[in-house]
N, C-alpha and C positions, 0 to 999 in steps of 0.2 A: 639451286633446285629446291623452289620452296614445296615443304609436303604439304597436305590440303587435309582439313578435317571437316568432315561430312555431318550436315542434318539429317535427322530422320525423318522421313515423310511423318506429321502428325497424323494420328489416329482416328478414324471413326468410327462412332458406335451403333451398330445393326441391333434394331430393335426389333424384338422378334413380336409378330402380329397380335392384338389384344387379342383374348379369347373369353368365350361364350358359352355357360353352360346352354347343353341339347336337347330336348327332350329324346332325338330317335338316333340309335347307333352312336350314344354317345360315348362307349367306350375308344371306340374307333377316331373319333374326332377329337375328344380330350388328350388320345394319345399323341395324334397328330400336331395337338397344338401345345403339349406340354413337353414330350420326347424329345430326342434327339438320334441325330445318324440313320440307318437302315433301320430301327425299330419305328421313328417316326415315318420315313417316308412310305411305307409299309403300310404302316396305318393311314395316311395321307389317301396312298391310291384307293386305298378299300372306302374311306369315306367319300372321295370324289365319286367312283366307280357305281356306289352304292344308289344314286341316284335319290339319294334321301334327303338332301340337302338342296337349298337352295340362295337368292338374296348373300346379304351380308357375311352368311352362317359359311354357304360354299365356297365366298371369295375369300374368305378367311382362310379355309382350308385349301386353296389354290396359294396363298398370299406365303402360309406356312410352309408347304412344300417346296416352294421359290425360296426360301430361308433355306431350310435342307438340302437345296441341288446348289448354293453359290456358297455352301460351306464346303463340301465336296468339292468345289472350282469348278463343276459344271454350270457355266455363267449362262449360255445358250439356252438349257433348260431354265433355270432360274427367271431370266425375261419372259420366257414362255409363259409361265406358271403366272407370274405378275399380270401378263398383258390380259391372260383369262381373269384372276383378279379383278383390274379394271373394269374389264368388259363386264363383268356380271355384276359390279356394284363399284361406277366411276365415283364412289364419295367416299372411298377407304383410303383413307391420307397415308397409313403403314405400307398399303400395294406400293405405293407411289415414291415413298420415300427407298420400300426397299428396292426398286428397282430401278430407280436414280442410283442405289449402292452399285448394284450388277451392271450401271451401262461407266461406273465410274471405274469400275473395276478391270473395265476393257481401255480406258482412259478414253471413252468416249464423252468429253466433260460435259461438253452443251446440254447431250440428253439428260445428261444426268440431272443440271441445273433445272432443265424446264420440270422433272418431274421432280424435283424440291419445291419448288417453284408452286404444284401445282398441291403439292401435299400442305406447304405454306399456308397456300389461299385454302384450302376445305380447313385447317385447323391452325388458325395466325398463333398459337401458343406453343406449336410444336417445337421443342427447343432443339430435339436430333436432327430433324430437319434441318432446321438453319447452321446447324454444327456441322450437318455433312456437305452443304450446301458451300458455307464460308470452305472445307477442304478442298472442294472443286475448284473455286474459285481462285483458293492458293493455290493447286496445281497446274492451271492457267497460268498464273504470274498476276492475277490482279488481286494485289493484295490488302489493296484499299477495300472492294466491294469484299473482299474474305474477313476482314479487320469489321466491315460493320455486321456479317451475320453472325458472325463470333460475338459480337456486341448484344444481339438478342439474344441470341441463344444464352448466353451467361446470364442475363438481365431475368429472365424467363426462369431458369435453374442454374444456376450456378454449380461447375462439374469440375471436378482437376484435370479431365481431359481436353474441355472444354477451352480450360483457362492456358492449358500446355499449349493448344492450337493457337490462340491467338498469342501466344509469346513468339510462337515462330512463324507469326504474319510478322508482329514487330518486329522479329530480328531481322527478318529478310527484306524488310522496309529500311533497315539501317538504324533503328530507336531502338538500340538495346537496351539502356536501361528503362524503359517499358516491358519488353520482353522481358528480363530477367523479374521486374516486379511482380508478372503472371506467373514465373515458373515459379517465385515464391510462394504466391499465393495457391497454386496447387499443391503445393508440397507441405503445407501449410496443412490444404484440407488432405492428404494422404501421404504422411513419411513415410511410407515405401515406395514412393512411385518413383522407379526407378527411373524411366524416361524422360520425366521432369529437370532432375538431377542431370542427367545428360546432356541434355538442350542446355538447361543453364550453366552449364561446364560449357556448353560452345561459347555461349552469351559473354563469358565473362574472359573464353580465348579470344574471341574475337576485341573485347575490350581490351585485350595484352595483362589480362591479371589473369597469371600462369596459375599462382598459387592457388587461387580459388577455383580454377577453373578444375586444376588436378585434384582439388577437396571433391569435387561434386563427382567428376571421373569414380576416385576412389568409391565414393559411396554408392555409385549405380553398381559397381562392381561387386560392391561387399552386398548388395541389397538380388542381383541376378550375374553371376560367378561364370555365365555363358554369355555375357552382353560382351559379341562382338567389336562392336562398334567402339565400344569405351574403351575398349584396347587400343585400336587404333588410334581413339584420339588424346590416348594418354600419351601414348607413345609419342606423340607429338608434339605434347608438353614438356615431357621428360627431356626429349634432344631440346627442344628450345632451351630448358633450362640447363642444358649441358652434362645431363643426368643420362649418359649414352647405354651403359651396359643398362639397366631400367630401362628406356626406349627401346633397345632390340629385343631386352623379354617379352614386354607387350605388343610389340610386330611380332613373335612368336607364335604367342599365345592366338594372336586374331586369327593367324594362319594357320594352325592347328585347329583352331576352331570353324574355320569355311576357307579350305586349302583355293578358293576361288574367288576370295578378294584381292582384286586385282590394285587393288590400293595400298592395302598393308603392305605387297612385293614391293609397289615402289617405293613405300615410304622405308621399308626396310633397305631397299638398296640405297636409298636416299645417305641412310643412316652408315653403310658400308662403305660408300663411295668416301665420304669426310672423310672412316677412319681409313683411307687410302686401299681397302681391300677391295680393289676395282675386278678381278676377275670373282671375288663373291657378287658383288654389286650389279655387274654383268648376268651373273646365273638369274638374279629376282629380276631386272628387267625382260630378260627371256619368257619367263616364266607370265608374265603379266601382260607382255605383248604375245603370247601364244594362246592367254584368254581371252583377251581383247585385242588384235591387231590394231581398232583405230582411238588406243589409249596413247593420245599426242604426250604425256607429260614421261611417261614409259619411251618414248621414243626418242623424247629430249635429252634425259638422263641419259639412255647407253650410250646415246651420242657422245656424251660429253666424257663415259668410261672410254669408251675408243679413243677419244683425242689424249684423256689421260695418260693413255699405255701408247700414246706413237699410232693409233690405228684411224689415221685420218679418210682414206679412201671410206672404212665399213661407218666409221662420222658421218661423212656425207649422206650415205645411202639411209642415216637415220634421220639425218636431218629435212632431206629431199620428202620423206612420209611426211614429219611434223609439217613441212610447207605445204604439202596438200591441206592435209587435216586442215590445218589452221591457218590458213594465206595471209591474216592480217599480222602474224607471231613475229616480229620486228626483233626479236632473240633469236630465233629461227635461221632468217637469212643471216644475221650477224656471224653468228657461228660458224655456219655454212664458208660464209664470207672466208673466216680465218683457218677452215679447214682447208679451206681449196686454196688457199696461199703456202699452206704451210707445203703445199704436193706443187706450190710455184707455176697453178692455173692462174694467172694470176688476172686475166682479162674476166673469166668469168669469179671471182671472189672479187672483183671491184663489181658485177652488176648486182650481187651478191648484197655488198654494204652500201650500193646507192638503194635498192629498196626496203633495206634495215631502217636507212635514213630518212627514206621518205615516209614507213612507214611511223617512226619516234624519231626525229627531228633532236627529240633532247637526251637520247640514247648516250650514254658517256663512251660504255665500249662499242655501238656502232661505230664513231667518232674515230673511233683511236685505229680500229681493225680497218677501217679504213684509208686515214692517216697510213697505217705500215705498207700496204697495197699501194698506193699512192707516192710511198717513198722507193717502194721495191721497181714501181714502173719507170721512175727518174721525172715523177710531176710532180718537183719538190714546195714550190710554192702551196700548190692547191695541200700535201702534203703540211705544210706547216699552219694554213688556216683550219685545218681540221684541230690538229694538237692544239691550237690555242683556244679553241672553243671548248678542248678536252678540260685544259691546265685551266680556263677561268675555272670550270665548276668544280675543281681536283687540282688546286696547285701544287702538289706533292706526287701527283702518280706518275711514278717511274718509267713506266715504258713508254710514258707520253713526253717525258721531260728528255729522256735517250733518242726516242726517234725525231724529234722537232731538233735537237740538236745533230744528229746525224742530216737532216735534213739540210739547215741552214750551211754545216760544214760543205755539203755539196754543192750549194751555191754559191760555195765560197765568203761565204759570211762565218770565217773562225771564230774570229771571239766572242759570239753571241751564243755561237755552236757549242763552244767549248764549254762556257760556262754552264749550258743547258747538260749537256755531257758530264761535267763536275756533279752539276747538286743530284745526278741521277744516281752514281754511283758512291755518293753519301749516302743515299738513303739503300744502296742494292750495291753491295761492292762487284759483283760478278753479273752485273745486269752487261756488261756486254761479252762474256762467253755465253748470255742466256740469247742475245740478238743473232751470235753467232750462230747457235744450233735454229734458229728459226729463218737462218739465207742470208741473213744481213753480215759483210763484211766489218771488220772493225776499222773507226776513223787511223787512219797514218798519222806519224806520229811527229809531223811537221812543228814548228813553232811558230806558225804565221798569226 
């Protein structure tokens, strides 16, 4: 049950609208464009309201108040505000850009794009633009066209947030070490940026170098002492490095900190389930499919604590969800496969591991869980071509080497059988009281 450690959507920066000293009601408008929260919008309406204002002067204070209503989350207002912006003076590239921010923020990307796009053209130097522009773009998935507005926008001003985005266009391009050379370089121009640290703590897990990766962890930590996230993906680290009680403090600590990540539960059950505590292991995937019902990886896991504890029938019903969710999960039906063998369905746990099969062809334990179905039905041949496509890629795995030989025994092929039988129980002395408790009879004790 691999745990998963998460990027953070990279950031962007809302630039709040230039401002203009006024000659009339200029307290009102200075406030509006300097303030913030309820004293600015306050001042916003009284300057719109005022009818004193006009041109560039009034879109400003339309462009302003759309700042103040999408900090609030009223995103709806926020467009509102911009679109009058707009409309009274289409050449304010800020209108535009911020309300590209408010239609990105409904993750409506296109609009957003076009109105980057359009703040772009009225001002090709805008670097925010092209910075929030390349986000959309990576929120899309195309991370090529986000990879070259990130290219301006740095080329234009060079920013550590800037420079953090485009590492996590690279990393999710697959060119880490790219990415990692941007989150130096932001980190460069601000040792505190804790985010930086972060991303390049994934850069360098995803590289498999734990140790730096828990360096940078460490330092978002020490640098922001509430960075969820960094929990979690330490915690990640920590088990990969075997470092368990350290891994479930910081699945602790995540979940103390937003009892609603639904990731921390399973990586924390993840971390239970190893040290064999399947009924704790159990309570966090509860917990995590009761905030997300269609978290397939949550559903995988308890499955696999049911099968732990003998609870195949409540397996299935976990696995049956993950087969929705995820039709193509060729681990899915597998499992399913050998849940429903172990309850002796045994027709429907072979259609079970024919679509494992079909779906990964080079599945070891589709192979094998199917091989045992296949020996349980009495199709020992088809049963022994399975084991031996197991044993080329695993010539040592036991329950492939016991069943091919239980197999061959029933076709009366002994001493092929037997031998396969021998080296199984070299390497598993009690590998056949463990075939026993799974329906399988033990070979007689014939000397043929």
């Amino acid at each position: 049950m691999p745990n998963s450690a998460r990027l953070l959507p990279p950031l962007a920066v809302l630039l709040a609208a230039s401002m203009l000293a006024l000659p009339a009601r200029a307290g009102d408008w200075e406030t509006c464009a300097r303030a913030s929260g309820e004293e600015a919008l306050a001042a916003c309406d009284r300057a719109i309201a005022s009818g004193g204002f006009s041109g560039r002067t009034l879109a400003l204070a339309y462009s302003n108040r759309g700042v103040e209503w999408k900090a609030k989350g009223d995103v709806a207002r926020a467009i509102a505000d911009y679109d009058q912006a707009i409309k009274v003076d289409p050449a304010q590239a800020a209108a535009f850009n911020n309300r590209g921010i408010a239609f990105a923020a409904r993750a409506d990307f296109d609009k957003a794009i076009a109105d980057y796009g359009q703040a772009i053209k009225l001002n090709p130097q805008y670097a925010a633009a092209y910075n929030n522009r390349g986000l959309a773009y990576f929120n899309k998935g195309e991370h090529q066209r986000a990879l070259a507005d990130y290219d301006a926008a740095i080329r234009i001003e060079p920013d550590p947030v800037r420079l953090n985005n485009r590492g996590n266009a690279y990393g999710a391009s697959g060119r880490l070490d790219r990415a990692i050379a941007d989150f130096d370089a932001a980190i460069k121009l601000d040792g505190r940026y804790a985010l930086a640290y972060y991303n390049r703590g994934n850069g360098y897990y995803a590289k498999g170098d734990d140790a730096r990766a828990a360096a940078d962890y460490d330092r978002a930590i020490a640098l922001d002492a509430r960075y969820q996230d960094a929990y979690v993906n330490r915690g990640v680290v920590r088990e990969r490095q075997g470092r368990f009680d350290d891994a479930l403090a910081d699945y602790n600590t995540a979940i103390k900190l937003d009892p609603r990540d639904v990731t921390a539960y399973n990586n924390r059950g993840n971390l239970l389930f190893r040290k064999q505590q399947y009924d704790r292991a159990a309570a966090d995937y509860d917990q995590a499919i009761k905030l997300n019902g269609k978290f397939a990886a949550a559903h995988f896991s308890r499955a696999m604590t049911h099968e732990a504890r003998q609870q195949f029938a409540a397996a299935v019903s976990d696995y049956d969800q993950v087969a929705k969710l995820q039709p193509a999960n060729a681990a899915a039906f597998s499992h399913r496969c050998w849940a429903q063998a172990m309850q002796s369905y045994l027709q429907d746990a072979l259609a079970d591991c024919n679509e494992a099969v079909k779906l990964d062809a080079k599945s070891v334990k589709a192979r094998e869980h199917r091989g045992f179905v296949l020996l349980r039905i009495g199709r020992y041949a088809e049963a022994i071509a399975d084991y031996d496509t197991v044993l080329q890629a695993e010539p040592k795995r036991v329950n492939s080497l016991y069943g091919r030989g239980m197999a061959k025994r029933r076709k009366g092929e002994y001493a092929p059988g037997n031998t396969d039988i021998a080296a199984a129980r070299a390497i598993k002395p009690d590998v056949t009281a463990q075939f026993l408790r799974y329906g399988l009879l033990p070979p007689d004790t014939d000397a043929r």
